[in-house]
C-alpha positions as CSV (number, residue, x, y, z in Angstrom):
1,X,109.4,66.8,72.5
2,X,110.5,65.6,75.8
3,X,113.5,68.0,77.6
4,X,114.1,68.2,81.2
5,X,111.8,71.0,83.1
6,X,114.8,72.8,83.9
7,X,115.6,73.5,80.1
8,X,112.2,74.1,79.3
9,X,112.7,77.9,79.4
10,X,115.3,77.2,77.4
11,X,114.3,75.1,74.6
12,X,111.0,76.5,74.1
13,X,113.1,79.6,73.0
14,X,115.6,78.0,70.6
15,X,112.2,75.8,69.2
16,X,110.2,79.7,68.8
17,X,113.8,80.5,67.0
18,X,113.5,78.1,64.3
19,X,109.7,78.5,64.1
20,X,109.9,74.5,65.7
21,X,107.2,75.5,68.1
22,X,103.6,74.9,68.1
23,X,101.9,78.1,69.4
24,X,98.4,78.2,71.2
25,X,99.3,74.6,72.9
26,X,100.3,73.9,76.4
27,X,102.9,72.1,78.0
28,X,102.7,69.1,79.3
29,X,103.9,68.3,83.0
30,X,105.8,65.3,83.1
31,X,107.2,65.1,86.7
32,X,110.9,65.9,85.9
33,X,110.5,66.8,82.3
34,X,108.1,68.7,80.0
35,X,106.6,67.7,77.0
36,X,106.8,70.8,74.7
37,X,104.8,71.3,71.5
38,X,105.8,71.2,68.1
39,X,104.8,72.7,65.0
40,X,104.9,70.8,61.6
41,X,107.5,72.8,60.6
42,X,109.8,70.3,63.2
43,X,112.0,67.9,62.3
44,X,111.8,64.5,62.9
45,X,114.6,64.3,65.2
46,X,116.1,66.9,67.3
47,X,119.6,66.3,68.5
48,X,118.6,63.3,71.2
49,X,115.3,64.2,72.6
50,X,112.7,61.9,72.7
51,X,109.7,63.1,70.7
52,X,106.2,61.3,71.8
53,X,103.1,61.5,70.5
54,X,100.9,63.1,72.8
55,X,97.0,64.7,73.0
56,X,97.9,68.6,72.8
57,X,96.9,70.8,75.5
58,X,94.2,73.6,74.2
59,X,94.1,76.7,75.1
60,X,90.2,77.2,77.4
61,X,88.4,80.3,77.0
62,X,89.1,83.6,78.1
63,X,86.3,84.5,80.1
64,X,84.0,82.5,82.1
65,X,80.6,83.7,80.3
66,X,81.9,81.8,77.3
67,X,81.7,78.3,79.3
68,X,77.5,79.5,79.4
69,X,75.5,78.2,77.0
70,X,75.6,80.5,74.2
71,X,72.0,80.7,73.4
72,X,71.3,82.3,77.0
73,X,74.3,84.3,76.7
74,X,73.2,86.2,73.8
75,X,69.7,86.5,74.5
76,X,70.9,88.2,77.9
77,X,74.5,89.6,76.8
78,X,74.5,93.3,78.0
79,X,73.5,92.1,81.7
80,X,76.8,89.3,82.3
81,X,79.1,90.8,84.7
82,X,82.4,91.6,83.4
83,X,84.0,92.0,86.7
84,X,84.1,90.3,89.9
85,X,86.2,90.4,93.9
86,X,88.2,87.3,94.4
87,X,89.2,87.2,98.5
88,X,90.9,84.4,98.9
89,X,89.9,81.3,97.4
90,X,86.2,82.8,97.3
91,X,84.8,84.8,94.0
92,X,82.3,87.5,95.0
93,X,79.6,88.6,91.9
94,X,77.3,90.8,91.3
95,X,74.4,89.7,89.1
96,X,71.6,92.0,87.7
97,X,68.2,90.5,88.6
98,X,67.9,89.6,84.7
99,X,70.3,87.1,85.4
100,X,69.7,85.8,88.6
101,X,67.8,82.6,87.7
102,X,71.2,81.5,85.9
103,X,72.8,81.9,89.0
104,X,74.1,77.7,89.6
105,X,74.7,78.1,85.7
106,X,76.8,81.5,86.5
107,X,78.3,79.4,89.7
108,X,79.2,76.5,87.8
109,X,80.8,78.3,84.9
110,X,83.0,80.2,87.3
111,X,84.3,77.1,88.8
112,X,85.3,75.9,85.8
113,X,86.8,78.8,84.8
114,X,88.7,79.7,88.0
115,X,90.0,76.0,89.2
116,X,91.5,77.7,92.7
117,X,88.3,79.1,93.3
118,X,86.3,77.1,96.3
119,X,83.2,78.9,96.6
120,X,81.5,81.3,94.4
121,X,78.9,83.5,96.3
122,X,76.3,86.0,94.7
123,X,76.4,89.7,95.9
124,X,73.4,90.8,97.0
125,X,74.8,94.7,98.5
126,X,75.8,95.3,102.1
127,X,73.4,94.8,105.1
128,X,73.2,96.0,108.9
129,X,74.9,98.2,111.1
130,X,78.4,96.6,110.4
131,X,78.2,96.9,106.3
132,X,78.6,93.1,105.7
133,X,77.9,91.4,102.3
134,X,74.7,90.0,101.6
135,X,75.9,86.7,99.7
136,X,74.5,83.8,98.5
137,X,76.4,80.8,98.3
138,X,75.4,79.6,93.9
139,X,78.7,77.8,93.3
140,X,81.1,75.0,95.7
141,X,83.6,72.5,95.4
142,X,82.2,71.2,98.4
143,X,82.9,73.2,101.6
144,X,80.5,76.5,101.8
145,X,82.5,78.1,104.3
146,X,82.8,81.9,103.4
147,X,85.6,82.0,106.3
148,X,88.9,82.4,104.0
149,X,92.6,83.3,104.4
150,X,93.8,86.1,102.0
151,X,97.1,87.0,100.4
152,X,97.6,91.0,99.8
153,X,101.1,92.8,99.0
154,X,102.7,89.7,100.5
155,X,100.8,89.1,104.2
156,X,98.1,86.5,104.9
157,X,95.0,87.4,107.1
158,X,91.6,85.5,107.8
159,X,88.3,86.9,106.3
160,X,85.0,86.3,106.6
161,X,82.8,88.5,104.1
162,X,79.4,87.4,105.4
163,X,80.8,88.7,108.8
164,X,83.0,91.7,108.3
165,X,83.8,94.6,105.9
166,X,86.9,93.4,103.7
167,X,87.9,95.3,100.4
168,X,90.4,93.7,98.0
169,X,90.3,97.3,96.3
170,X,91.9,99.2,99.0
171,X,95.2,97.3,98.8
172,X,97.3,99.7,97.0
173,X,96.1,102.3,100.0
174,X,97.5,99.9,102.6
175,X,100.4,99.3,100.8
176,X,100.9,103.6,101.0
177,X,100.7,103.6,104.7
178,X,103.7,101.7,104.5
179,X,105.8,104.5,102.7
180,X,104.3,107.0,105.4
181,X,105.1,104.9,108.4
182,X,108.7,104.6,107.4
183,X,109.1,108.5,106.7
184,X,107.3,109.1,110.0
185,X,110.0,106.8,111.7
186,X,112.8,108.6,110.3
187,X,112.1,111.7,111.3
188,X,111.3,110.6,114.8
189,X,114.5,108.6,114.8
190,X,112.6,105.6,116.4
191,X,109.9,103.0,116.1
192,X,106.9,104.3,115.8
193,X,103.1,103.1,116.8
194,X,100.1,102.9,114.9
195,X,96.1,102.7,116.1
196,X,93.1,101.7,113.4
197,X,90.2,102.1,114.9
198,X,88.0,100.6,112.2
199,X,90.8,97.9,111.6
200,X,87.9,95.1,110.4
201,X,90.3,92.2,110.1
202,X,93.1,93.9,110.1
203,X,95.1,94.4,106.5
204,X,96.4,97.7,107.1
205,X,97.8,96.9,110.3
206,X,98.7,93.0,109.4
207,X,101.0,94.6,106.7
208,X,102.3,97.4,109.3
209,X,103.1,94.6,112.2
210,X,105.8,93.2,110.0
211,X,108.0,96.5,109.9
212,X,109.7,95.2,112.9
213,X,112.9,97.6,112.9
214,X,110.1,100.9,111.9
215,X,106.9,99.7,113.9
216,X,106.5,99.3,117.6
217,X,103.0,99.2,119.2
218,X,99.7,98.6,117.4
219,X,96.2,99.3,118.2
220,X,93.3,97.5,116.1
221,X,89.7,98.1,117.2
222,X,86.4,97.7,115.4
223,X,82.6,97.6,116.4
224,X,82.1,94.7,114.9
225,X,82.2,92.0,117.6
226,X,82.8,89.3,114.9
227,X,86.1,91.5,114.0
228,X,87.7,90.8,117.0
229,X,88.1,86.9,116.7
230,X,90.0,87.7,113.2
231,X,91.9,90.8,115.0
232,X,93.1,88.4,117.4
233,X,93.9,85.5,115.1
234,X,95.5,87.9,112.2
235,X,97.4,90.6,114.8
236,X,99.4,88.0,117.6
237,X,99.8,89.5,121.0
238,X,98.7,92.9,119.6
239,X,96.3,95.1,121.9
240,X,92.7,94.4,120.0
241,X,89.4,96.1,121.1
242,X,85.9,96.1,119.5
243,X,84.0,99.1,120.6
244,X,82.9,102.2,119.5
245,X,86.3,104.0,118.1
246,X,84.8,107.5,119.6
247,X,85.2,106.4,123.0
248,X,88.4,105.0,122.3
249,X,90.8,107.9,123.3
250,X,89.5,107.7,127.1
251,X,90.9,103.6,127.2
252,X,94.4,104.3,125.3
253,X,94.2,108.2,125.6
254,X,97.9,109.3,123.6
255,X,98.8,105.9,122.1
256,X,100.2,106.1,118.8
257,X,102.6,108.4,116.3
258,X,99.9,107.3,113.2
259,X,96.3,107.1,112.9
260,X,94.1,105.4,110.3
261,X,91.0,106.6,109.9
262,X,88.8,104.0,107.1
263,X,85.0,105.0,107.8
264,X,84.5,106.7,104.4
265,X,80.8,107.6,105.0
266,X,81.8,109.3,108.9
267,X,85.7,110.2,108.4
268,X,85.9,113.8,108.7
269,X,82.7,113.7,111.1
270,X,84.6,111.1,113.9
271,X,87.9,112.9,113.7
272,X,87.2,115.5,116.6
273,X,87.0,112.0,119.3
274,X,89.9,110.5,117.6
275,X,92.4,113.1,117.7
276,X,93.1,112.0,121.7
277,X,94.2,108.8,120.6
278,X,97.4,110.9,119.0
279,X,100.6,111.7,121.0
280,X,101.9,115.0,121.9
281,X,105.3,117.2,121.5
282,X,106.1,115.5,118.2
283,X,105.0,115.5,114.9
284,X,101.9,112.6,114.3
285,X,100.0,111.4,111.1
286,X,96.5,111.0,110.1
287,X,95.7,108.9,107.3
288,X,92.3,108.8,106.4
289,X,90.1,108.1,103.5
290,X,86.4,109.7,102.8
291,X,83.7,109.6,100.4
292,X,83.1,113.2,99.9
293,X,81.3,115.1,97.2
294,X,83.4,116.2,93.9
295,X,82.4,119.9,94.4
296,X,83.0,120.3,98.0
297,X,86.3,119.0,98.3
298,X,87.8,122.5,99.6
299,X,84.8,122.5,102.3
300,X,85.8,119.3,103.4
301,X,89.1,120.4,103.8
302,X,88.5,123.6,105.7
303,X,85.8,120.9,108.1
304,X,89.3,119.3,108.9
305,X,91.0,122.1,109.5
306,X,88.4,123.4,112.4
307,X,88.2,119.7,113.8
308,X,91.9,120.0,113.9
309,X,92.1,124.0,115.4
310,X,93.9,122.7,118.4
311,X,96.9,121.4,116.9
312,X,99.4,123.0,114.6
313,X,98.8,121.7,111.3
314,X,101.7,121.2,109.3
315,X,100.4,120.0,106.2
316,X,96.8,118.8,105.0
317,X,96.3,117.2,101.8
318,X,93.2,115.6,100.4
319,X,93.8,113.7,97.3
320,X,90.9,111.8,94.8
321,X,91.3,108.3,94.4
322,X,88.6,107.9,92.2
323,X,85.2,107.9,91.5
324,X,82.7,106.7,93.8
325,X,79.5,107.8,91.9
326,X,78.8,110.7,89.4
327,X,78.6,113.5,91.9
328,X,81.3,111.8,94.9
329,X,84.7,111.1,95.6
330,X,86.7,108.2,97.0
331,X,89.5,110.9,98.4
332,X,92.5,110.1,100.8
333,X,93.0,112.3,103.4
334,X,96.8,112.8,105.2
335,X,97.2,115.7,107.6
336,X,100.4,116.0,109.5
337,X,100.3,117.9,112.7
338,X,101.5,118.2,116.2
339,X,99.6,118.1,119.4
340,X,100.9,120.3,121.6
């Protein structure tokens, strides 16, 4: 049945009413209009809508590893991958070396699947200094270009995961610095600033540069040279560095009201050259996140406490995120305390 898109919402309801409505078959986009399924249970005439025969829209499968062919599915089934990181319009796998010589099948499958999807790279684990994905390119529509332009709690950046360390996973943690920076700004009763010294691209300070009426200055820095083209591309006419964030403090010594602190493996051991880069006379934030084992939280805690023995700590809280392995933690960390 042919009804103007606009009424589409509309119709498909009264259609589901009267049990008019073919279920498990798609609509058809007609421009202007849509062409909406019916069941057999329809009439051959509804009020003055055109009804067309037309080849009904199936539903595709559900998960990529059904587009494999099902002979090598099953003979391999418990190795398939049932999860995967999408950053941007790339899809980032990780495949069991049982699997690996199906990897154009596994690519190929995946672009049917996922039609937005560009490239699809294999993950191979992080290499070198800088923590960087290993990937190999085993799926493209064409351009192999890893360089990509994510969308995360409603701000674009640039990425490039073969070049620096970029989490999808951490975006509910960047979306929580937002909450802090505002409270932070109230009770200072003015804009506040903000330094990441492992800022990679930039998505925790991207999102923070848009508070315009809470945030004023920003700080990004990271060691990785290649972060600092995406710093400057993805942070305009912000103050970007890229050098080692413990000799930070003695460039911008006292810069900012809230500091991030995302080195999970060297958190709690960096904080001691980090705390100069906080202001003094007023209440400052840290915001941090470590790896840390499950039984040793409270030592970790009182290791904060002696790195941070010259301020007055007015809170410390160290909260598990979730599981990293069986013995460790993903925690957050958030201390508020004032440099006097």
């Amino acid at each position: 049945m042919i009804v103007p898109s606009r009424e589409t919402s509309n119709w498909r309801e009264k259609l589901s009413q009267k049990n008019w409505l073919s279920n498990g078959n798609g609509i058809h986009n007609l421009g202007d209009y849509r062409g909406i399924p019916l069941s057999q249970n329809a009439p051959s005439k509804i009020d003055d809508l055109e009804i067309r025969e037309m080849e009904p829209i199936r539903p595709g499968p559900q998960n990529w590893t059904e587009r494999l062919d099902q002979e090598i599915f099953q003979s391999y089934e418990k190795y398939w991958p049932m999860s995967h990181d999408r950053i941007g319009d790339l899809i980032i796998v990780k495949l069991p070396k049982q699997i690996s010589q199906f990897s154009e099948e596994i690519g190929n499958a995946m672009l049917s699947q996922y039609p937005s999807a560009r490239v699809i790279c294999a993950d191979n684990g992080v290499i070198g200094q800088f923590r960087v994905r290993d990937l190999d390119i085993i799926g493209t529509r064409g351009d192999k270009a890893t360089k990509t332009k994510v969308k995360e709690n409603g701000n674009e950046f640039w990425t490039d995961p073969a070049l620096v360390y970029y989490s999808p996973r951490l975006a509910t943690e960047r979306a929580e610095n937002l909450d802090v920076a505002k409270n932070l700004s109230e009770r200072l009763g003015r804009k506040i600033s903000v330094c990441d010294p492992y800022a990679g691209v930039g998505p925790a300070v991207v999102a923070l540069s848009k508070m315009k009426t809470i945030v004023g200055d920003i700080y990004a820095n990271d060691l990785n040279p290649n972060a600092l083209q995406f710093l400057t591309t993805n942070l305009p006419g912000r103050k970007v560095h890229s050098i080692d964030a413990r000799n930070l403090a003695a460039i911008i010594p006292e810069c900012c009201d809230m500091l991030l602190v995302n080195l999970p493996h060297d958190s709690i051991e960096h904080l001691p050259d980090l705390v100069g880069l906080l202001r003094r006379g007023h209440e400052v934030v840290i915001r941090g996140w470590a790896i840390l084992a499950s039984d040793d939280l409270h030592i970790s805690k009182e290791t904060i406490r002696q790195h941070l023995s010259e301020t007055e700590i007015l809170s410390l809280e160290i909260t598990p995120k979730k599981s990293y392995s069986a013995t460790q933690e993903y925690v957050s960390i958030q201390a508020h305390i004032i440099r006097h």
